[in-house]
N, C-alpha and C positions, 0 to 999 in steps of 0.2 A: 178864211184864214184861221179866223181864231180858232177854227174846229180841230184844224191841224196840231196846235198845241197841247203836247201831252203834260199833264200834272205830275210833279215829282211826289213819291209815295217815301216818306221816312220812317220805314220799321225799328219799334221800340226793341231795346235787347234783352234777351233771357237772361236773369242772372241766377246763378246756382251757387248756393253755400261749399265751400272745401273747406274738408280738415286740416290742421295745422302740418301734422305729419301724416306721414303714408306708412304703414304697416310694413310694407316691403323693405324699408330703411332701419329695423327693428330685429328681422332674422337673421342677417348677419349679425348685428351685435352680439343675438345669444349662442351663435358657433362659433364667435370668437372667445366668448367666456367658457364656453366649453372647451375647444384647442388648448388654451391658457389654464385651465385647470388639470387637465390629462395631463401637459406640457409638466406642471406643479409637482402633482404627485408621481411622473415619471423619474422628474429630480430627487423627487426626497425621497424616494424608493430605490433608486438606481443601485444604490449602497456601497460600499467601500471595498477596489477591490483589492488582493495582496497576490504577493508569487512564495510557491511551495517547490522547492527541486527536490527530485527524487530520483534514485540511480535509475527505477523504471517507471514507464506507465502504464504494464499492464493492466488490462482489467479498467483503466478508467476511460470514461470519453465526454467529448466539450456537448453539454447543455442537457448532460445527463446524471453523473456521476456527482451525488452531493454531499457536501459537508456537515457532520454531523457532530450533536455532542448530547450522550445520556439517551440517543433515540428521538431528538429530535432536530429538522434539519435548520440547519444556520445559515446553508449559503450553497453556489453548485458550479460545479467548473463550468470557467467560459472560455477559456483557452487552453492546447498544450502545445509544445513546441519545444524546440532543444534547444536546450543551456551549451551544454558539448558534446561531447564524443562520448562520455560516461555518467550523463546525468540527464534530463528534462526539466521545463520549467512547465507548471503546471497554475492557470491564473484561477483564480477562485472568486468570484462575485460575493460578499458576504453582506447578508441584509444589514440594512444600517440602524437597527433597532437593536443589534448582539453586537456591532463590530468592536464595541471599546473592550469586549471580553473578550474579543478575537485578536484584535488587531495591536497586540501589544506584547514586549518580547517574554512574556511566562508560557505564551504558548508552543507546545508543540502537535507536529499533527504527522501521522504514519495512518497508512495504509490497511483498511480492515479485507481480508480475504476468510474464506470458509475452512475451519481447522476443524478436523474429522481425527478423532483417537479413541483408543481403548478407554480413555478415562471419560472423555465428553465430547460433545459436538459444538461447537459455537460457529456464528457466523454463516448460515448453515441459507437463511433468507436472500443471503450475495448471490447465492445459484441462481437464484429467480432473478431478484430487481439488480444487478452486478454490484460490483462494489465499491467502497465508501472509503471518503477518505475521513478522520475521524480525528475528534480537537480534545488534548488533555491539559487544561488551564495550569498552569502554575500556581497562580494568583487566586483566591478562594473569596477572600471578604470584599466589603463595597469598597471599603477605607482603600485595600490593596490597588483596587482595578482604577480607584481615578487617580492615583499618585505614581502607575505605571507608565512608561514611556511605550510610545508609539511606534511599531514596527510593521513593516510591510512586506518586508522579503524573510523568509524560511527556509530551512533543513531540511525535507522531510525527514522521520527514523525509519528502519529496518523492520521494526516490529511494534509493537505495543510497551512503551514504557513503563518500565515499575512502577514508578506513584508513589513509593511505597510512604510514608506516612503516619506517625501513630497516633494522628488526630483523624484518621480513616478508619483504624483497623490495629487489629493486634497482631504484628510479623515478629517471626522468629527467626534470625542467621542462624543457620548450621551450617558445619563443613564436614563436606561429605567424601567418600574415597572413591579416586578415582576412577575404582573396578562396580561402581554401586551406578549402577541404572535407574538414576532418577532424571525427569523430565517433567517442564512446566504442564503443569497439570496434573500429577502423578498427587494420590489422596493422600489424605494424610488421615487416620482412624485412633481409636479410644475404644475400646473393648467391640470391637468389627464393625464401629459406627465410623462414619466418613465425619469428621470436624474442620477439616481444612483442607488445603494443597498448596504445592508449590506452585509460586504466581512466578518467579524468577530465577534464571542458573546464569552464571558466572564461572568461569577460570580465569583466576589472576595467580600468582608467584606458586604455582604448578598445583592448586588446592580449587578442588571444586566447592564454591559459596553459593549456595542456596537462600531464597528467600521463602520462608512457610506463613500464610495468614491462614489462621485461626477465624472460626465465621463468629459473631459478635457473641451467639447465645451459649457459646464453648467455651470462651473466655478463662473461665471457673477453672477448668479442666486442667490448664497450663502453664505450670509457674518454674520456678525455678529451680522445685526436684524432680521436673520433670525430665527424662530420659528418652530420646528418638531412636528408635531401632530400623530394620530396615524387615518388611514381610519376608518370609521366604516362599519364593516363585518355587518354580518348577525346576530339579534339580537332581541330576540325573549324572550320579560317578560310579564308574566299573573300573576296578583294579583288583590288585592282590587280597585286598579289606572286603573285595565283593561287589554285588551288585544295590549302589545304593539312593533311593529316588525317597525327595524329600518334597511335599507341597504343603503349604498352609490351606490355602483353599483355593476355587475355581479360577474367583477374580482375583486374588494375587498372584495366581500363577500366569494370569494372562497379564494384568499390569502392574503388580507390585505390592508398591504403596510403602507407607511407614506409618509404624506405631508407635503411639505416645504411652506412656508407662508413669503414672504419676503418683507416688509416695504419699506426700502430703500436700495435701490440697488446700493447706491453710498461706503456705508460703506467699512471697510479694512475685509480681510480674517479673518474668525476663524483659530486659531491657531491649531497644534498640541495636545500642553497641555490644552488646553479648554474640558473641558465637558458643553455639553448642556443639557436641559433637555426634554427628550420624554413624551409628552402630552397624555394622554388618548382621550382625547374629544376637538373639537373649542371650546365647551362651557367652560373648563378651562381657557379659556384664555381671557374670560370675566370679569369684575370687576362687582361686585356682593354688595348687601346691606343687609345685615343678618338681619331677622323681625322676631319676634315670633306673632304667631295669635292661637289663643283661641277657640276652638270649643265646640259645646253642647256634641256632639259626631261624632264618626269618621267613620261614615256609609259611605259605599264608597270610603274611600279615605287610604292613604298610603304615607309611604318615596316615593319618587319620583313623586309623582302626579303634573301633570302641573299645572301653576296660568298662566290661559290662559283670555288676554282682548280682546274684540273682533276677535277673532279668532287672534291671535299672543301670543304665548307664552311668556311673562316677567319674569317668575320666576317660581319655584319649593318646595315643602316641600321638606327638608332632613332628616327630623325627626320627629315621632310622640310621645307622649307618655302621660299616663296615670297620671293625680293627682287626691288629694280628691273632687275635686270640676268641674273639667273639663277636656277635652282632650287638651291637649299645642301641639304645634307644633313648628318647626323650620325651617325656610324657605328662601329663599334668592329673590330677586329683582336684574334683571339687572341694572345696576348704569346708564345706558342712561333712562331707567323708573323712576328713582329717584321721578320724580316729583308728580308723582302718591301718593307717601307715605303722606300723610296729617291726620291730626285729624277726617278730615269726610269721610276718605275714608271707604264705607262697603266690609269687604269678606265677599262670600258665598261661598257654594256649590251647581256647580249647575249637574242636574240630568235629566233623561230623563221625561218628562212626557205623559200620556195616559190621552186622553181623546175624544167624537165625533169631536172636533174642529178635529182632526188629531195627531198625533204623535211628540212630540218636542225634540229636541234634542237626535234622533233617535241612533246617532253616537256614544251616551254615552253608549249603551247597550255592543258595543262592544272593544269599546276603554278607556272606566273606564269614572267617572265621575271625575271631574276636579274645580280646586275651580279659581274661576272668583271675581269681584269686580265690583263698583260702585262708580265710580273716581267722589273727587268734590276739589276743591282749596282749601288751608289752609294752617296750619302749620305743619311742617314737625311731622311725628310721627314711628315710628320702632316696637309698640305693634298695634295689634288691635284684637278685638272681633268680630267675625263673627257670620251672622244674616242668617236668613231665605230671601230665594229673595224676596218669597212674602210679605215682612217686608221692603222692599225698595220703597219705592214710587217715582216715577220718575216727576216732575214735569213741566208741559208741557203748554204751553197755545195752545191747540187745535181751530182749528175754527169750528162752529158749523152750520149747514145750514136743510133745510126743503124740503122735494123729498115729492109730491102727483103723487100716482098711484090709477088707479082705480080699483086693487086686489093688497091685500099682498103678493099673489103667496107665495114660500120659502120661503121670509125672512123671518130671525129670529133677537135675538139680539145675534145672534156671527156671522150675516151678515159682511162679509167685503167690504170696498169699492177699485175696483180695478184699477189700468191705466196702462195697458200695462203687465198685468197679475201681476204686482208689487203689495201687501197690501201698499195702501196711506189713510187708513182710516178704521173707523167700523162702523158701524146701534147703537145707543142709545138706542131710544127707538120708540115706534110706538101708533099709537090711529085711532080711528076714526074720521074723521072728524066732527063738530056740524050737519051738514046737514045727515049726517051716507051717501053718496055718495063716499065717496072717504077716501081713506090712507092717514095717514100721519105719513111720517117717518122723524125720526128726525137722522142727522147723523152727524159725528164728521172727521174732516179732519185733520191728521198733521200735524204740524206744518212746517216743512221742505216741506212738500207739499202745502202747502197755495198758492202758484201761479198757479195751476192747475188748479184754478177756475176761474171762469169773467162770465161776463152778458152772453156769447154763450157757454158757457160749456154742453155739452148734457147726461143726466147718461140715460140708461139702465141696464134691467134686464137681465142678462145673466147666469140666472140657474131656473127660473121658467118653462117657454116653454120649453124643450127639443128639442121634433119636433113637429113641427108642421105645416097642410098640410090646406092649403086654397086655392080653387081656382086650384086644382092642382099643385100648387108651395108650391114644399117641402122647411122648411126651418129650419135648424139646427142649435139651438145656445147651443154647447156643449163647454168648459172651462176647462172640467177637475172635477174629482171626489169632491173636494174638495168644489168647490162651488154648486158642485148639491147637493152635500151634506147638506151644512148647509144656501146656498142662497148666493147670489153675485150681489153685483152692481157695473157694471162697468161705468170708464169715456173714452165717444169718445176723436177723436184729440181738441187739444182747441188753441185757437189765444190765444197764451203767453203774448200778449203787449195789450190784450181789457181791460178796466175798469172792477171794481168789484162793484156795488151799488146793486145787489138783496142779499136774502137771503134763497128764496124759488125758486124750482126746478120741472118739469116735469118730471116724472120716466118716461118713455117709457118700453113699453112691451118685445121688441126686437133689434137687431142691425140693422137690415132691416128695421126700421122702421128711427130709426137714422138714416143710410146710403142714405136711400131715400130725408129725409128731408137736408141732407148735398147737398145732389145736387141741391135741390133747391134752395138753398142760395146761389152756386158757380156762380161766374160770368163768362160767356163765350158766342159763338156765333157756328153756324150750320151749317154743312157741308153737301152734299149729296154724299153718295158714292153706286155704281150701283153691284150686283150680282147675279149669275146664279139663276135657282128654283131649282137646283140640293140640296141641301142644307137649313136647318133652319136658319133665325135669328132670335131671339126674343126683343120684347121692354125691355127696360132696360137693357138687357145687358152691362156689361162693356166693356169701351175701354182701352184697356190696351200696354204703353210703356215701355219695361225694370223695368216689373212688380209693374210698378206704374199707378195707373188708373187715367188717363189725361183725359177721360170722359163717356158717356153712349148713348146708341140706344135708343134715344127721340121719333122716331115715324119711323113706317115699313109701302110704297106703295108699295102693290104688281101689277103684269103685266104679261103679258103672257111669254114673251121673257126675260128680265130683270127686276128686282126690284128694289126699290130705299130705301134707310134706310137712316135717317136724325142720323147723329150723332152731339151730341152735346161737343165740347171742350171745355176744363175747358181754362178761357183767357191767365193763365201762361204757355199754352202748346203749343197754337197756333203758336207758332213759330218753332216747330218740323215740320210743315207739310210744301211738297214742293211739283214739279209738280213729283219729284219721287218717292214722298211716295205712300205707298200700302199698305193695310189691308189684312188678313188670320185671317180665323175663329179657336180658338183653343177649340177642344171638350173638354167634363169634363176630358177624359182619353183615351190613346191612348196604347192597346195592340196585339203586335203580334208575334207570337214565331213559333218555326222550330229547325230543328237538326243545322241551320245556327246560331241561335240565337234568342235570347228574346230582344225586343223592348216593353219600357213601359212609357208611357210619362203621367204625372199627372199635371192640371193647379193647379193655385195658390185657395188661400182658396176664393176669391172674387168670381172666378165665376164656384167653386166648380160642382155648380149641373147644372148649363145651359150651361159653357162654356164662352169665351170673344173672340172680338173683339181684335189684337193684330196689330200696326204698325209698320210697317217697314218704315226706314225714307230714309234712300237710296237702290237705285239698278241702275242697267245698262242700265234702257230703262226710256224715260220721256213717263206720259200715261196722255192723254187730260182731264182723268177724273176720280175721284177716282174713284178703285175696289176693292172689296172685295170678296176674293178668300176662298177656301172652304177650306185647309188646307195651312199649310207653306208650304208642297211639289209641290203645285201646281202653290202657287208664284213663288219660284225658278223656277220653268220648264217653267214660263212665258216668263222670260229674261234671266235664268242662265243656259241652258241646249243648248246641242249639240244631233245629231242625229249619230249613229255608225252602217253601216253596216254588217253583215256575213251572212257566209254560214252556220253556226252551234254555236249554244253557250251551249254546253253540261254544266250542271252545274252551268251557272250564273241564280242569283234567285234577285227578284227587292227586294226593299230596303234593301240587305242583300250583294250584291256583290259590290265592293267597287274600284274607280278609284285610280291608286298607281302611284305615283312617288316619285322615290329614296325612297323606303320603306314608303313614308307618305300618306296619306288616303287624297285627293284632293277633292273627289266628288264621290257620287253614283247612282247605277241604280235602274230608276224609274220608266220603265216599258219596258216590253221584248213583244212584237207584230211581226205578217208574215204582207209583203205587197203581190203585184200581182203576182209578180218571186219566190216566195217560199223563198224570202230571212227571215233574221230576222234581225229586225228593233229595235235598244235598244237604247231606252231615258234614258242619262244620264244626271245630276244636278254638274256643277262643284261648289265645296263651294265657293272659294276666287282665286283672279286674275285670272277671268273666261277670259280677253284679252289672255292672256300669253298660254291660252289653246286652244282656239277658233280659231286656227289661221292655214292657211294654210299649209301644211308639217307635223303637228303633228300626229304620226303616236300612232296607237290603237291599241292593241292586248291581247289577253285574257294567261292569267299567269296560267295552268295547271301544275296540279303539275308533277313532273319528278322526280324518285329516281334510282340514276347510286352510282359505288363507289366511285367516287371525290366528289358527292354533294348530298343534298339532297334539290330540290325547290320547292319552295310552295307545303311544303308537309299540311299544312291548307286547301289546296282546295280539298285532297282528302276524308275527309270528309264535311268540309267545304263550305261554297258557294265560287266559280272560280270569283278571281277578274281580273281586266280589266287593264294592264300595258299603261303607255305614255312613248314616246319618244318626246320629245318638238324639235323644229325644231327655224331656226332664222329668219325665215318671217315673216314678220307684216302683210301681206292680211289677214282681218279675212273670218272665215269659219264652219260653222254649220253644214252640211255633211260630213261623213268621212267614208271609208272604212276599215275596221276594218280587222286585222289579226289572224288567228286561234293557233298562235306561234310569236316571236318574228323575226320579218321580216331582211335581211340584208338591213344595212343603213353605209353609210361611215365613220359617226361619229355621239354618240349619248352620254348621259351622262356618259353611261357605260364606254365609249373607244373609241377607232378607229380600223376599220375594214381592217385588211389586206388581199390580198386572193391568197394562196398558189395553186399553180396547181401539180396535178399528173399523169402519164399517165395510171396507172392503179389503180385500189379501194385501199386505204390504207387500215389496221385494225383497225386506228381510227375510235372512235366512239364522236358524238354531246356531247359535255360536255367534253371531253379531255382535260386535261391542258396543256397547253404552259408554256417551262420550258427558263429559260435564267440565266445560271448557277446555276441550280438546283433552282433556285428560281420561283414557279409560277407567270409571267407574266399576263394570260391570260386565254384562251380555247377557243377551238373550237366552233362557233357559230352557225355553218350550213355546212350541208356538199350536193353539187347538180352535178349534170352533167354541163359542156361545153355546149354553146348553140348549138354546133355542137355533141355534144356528144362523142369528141375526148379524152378528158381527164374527169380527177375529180376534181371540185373546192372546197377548203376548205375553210370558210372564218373566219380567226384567229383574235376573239375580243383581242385587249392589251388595258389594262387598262392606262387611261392615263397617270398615271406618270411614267410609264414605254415605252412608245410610242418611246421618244428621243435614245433610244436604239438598236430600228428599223431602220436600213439604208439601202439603195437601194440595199446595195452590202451585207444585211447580209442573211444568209443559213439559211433554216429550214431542219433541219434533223425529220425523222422518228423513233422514240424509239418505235415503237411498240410491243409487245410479249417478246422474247427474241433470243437471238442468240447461237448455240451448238454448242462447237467447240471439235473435237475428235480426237486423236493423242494419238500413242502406246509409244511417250517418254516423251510427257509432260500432260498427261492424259486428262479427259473430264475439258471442262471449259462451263459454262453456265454466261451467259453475258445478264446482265438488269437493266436497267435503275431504277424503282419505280415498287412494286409490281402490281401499281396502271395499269400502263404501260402496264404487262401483260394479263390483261382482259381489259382493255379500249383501249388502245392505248393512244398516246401522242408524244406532238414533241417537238427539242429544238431548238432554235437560238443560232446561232453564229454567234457574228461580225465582221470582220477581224481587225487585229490590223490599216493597213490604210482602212481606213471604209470611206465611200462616203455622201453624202450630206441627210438628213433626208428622209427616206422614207413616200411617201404619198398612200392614200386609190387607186392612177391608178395603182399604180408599182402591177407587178405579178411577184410571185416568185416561182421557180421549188424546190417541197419537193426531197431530196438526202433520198435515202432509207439506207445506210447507216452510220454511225456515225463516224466520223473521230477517230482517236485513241488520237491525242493530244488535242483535241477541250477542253482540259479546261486548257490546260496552255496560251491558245488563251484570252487576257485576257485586251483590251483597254480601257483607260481612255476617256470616251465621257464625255466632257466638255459643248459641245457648240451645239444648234440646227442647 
């Protein structure tokens, strides 16, 4: 039995330490402090909100449209919804950090939309982001805003309220007339300078009230003798007075404006309470003498017609009008003419007239006729009666003198007599003389012109002959329609200081006749000067200096080899000529044209049809003996020309391709010839400081045009004639031979720059013309790109512009930007890596200069191009101070 008995087994228990708290009992805690503080700052954020009515809402909408003030936003609509029938209520969220500036009753708030005018654009951003509604505080200081009371509900305005203020701004009240076109915005100027505009317009008790600010730094400008006028626009009145169109200028005639007019500028400010008054016209602001004058009748004329005296404007009718007996008028005189007003003063009217003298006062057809006078001293008078002009007699004491010609040719008796194409006279009358052999004209001179005359005075006729050919010397004395018309006698130059004791005169037939007898009377002495037979000169031709004829070709020896021409100088000029003066023959005219261009050179009227004799009074070579050269190009090419070798001059064409440094036109080419080598051989003409050119080292090269996408140069000579580039050099040996370059040569230093030269050891992707970048700023470019004289490497030679040069130092890098760089990776995807797109089809490189950088680099140093681009090279970033 006892086996049957199972023994009870009492297992001891595991025990396991637990934490006090469970972690799980913990995360909510901290999303409830979190809830609870969003909760916090949604309250004290939420902000204050207010209601705006406005008759409309266009243009705004809820959780868009915000409140603004100075361009910064305050707050943004969160509701709108209608007030009534005629208005909306529009709620505004206004952060709670502004509201006490907001929400208190100095404010108002109106409606900003996009205002588009001749004067300005504002508002103009509404297009894009719509528009605003916008806060103008009442209230300005701290003191103000916390002792303001609390307002919630608003008005909105109509528009932008004045402000106006003159702790803001200096405004000026004018009251302006109701026919004056002025509108906010409209400028307001100070000798055609803009100083203000109208910010505000107003009608109240039937008077238009303007407000003008003045901008702060004008100030000065505007006190209280100051005077507002109004521009005159564009003004355009046809009546009886004529056709009459008046503008100031472009932009007042499109919007106006008003000008301020300021006396003295020491005066005190206008005030606030002041009104000024806005002028229509300057002429309002003339002091005026009110006349009545009396006409037969009123043909041609009208309110407003000018009382114009000799061409100046004095006064105006303002009124005409009809009685039993006469047409009256009413009319004013400016008060500085006063004097004019006298018992003997006559009005008339005056008119265009026709007749074969010519056309008179031509201007009146289209600008009205205009009433004029005939001013004489007396006593003051305010009526007058107006006459007929040809009812005025003018009285004159004329001098009166006696011309014999041997044909009356044209004259007539509405001959005039002329000097200097001026009317100084007219023909009286004419007869035969007792012997019936000759004319005799009687003529009448000016009185204001009475000095014109003396014992050597010489007239001829210069409308009889036309043309006329003698001798084969054509000779053309033409004047002008006017006196061919009706006959003309003119007066040669005259000795102003000779006596007067004749009173009879020699007509001459012609000016050539006169001219020739002028020379004979000049006193001077004879020169011989020697040139080729390639060319004519003729006797008598003129000698001409700085287009005054200093004398004439006396007598021509011809010879087989050389010729001799006796030139005779007038004595007052003799002292032009030295051992370096030179003559050049100048034809009647000189033309020649091409797709390069048109050359047209016309002489003076003297030696019109044969040509002159012209001086040159200095040049760069003394010559043992006068010469005269066949044209001026041939003089320069005497002493002022260089000789320029090449192998090829595709495109230069002579007198059409043109010597350039730094952009300016130096000298051109004169003639393009092969010598024995098949070279070509180009004579060039330098104009001015032919040393500076002439001179050893200065290197010559022909400027083809080149179009890459960095540049485009001398893109002129692809159509154009190919001109010829210098580079000046600082030697003084001079030098007349030069070898000439088919491209711009490498030199070390030249105006352009200085030349640095990069090395590679295999062909870059740069291309000739590539820019040189130093921190992204163009530097430079590539100048030339050649082989090593071993042919090891590739040498670049990078032009830097000079004022960029100090930036180059012995120790700075040229990197290669060429193309661009692909970088691919399955975590951080494709990246494409490039400098300038420019970069990408050109190529181009950049510098970088260490932050300790080494002592100035010069045109020896060679520098290894790094292919590629450091990644921080632009925080790499030293202050170069010092060469």
């Amino acid at each position: 039995m006892s086996e049957n008995i199972k023994e009870d087994v009492v297992y001891t228990p595991k025990t396991e330490e637990k934490k006090a708290v469970s972690f799980i009992w913990v995360l909510p805690l901290i999303i409830l402090c979190i809830l609870g503080w969003i909760a916090y700052e949604s309250y004290m954020k939420k902000g204050t909100n207010i209601v705006v009515i406005f008759k409309s809402a266009e243009g705004l909408k809820e959780g868009v449209t915000p409140l603004e003030y100075k361009g910064l936003q305050l707050g943004k609509v969160s509701k709108i919804s209608i007030n009534d029938v005629n208005s909306v209520k529009v709620n505004i969220l206004v952060k709670s950090e502004v509201a006490k500036y907001v929400a208190n009753e100095g404010s108002l708030f109106w409606i900003k939309r996009p205002t588009v005018s001749l004067t300005k654009i504002s508002g103009l951003s509404t297009l894009i982001s719509g528009y605003k509604i916008e806060l103008s505080p009442q209230f300005r200081s701290e003191e103000q805003m916390t002792t303001a009371k609390e307002k919630l509900q608003f008005y909105g305005l109509d528009s932008k309220p004045d402000g106006l203020s003159t702790d803001d701004g200096y405004y000026v009240s004018l009251i302006g007339n109701d026919k004056d076109n002025v509108e906010i915005g409209t400028p307001i100027f100070y000798n055609r300078f803009q100083i203000g505009e109208i910010v505000a317009k107003e009608f109240k008790n039937e008077k238009v009230y303007l407000k003008t600010y003045i901008y702060d730094k004008f100030n000065y400008l505007v006190n209280k003798s100051s005077k507002f006028i109004m521009n005159d626009a564009l003004k355009v009145n046809y009546g009886p007075a004529g056709l009459q169109i008046e503008v100031g200028s472009l932009y007042s005639a499109l919007v106006g404006g008003i000008t301020v007019v300021t006396q003295d500028k020491t005066q005190d400010k206008i005030s606030p309470d002041e009104n000024y008054v806005l002028y229509a016209s300057k002429d309002d602001l003339r002091a005026k003498i009110d006349i009545s004058i009396k006409f037969l009748n009123a043909d041609g004329i009208s309110s407003e017609t000018p009382i114009i005296y000799k061409g100046i404007k004095i006064g105006e009718l303002t009124d005409i009008f009809l009685t039993p007996y006469d047409v009256s008028s009413k009319a004013y005189i400016y008060d500085k003419y006063r004097y004019m007003l006298t018992k003997n003063t006559k009005f008339f009217i005056q008119k265009p007239e026709f007749n074969l003298d010519g056309v008179k006062n031509l201007g009146n057809v289209v600008k009205g006729n205009f009433v004029s006078l005939s001013y004489k001293k007396g006593e003051f008078s305010d009526t007058f009666e107006a006459q007929g002009i040809n009812n005025i007699k003018e009285n004159s004491s004329n001098q009166t003198f006696t011309l014999y010609a041997d044909s009356l040719g044209s004259i007539t008796k509405k001959t005039k007599i002329y000097y200097k194409n001026i009317p100084v006279g007219k023909v009286k009358n004419f007869a035969l003389t007792k012997d019936l052999k000759r004319v005799k004209i009687d003529i009448s001179i000016f009185k204001k012109y009475k000095n014109l005359v003396n014992n050597h005075t010489l007239f001829y006729d210069m409308s009889s002959k036309l043309v006329e050919l003698k001798n084969l010397n054509l000779n053309i004395n033409y004047s002008g329609f006017k006196p061919l018309l009706n006959g003309a006698i003119a007066i040669s130059d005259v000795k102003r200081k000779d006596k007067l004791n004749k009173r009879s005169f020699k007509l001459y037939s012609s000016f050539k006749d006169v001219e020739k007898l002028r020379r004979i009377h000049n006193s001077g002495s004879t020169i011989t000067a020697y040139f080729t037979n390639d060319f004519k000169i003729k006797k008598d031709m003129a000698v001409v200096y700085k287009n005054q004829e200093i004398g004439f070709v006396k007598e021509i020896k011809f010879a087989d080899k050389k010729s001799k021409a006796k030139l005779f100088i007038y004595s007052q000029y003799k002292k032009y000529l030295n051992k370096t003066s030179r003559f050049y023959k100048k034809g009647v005219m000189n033309f020649k044209a091409s797709l390069n261009g048109v050359i047209f050179e016309m002489d003076n009227f003297t030696s019109l049809l044969e040509g002159s004799i012209h001086l040159e009074k200095k040049s760069n070579k003394i010559y043992k003996q006068y010469e005269i050269f066949s044209s001026k190009n041939q003089m320069k090419n005497s002493s002022n020309s260089i000789t320029i070798i090449f192998d090829d001059v595709e495109g230069l064409h002579e007198e059409f391709s043109s010597l350039i440094y730094k952009g300016v036109k130096v000298g051109k080419v004169t003639k393009i010839s092969l010598n024995s080598k098949q070279q070509v051989v180009v004579k060039a003409q330098i104009f001015k400081d032919y040393k500076s050119f002439a001179k050893k080292g200065t290197v010559y090269y022909l400027k083809k045009p080149r179009i890459s996408l960095e540049e485009v140069e001398n893109i002129g000579s692809s159509v154009m004639a190919v001109n010829i580039g210098i580079i000046k050099t600082e030697a003084v040996k001079p030098q007349k031979y030069f070898e000439g370059y088919n491209s711009m040569p490498s030199v070390d230093k030249s105006q352009f720059g200085t030349i640095f030269k990069v090395e590679s050891f295999h062909a870059s992707s740069v291309n000739k013309g590539a820019p040189v970048y130093y921190k992204n700023v163009k530097i430079g470019k590539i100048n030339k790109i050649d082989l090593s004289p071993d042919a090891s490497r590739v040498v670049l030679d990078c032009l830097i512009y000079d004022k960029y040069t100090k930036f180059i130092r012995s120790n700075s890098i040229f990197y290669d930007i060429s193309g661009f760089n692909l970088k691919f990776s399955l975590f951080s995807g494709t990246k494409v890596e490039s400098n300038t797109f420019t970069s990408i089809l050109k190529g181009g490189l950049v510098v970088v200069t260490p932050m300790e950088y080494n002592r100035p680099a010069s045109p020896k140093d060679r520098f290894i191009l790094v292919e590629e681009l450091r990644e921080d090279w632009e925080s790499i970033s030293p202050s170069i101070k010092k060469y």
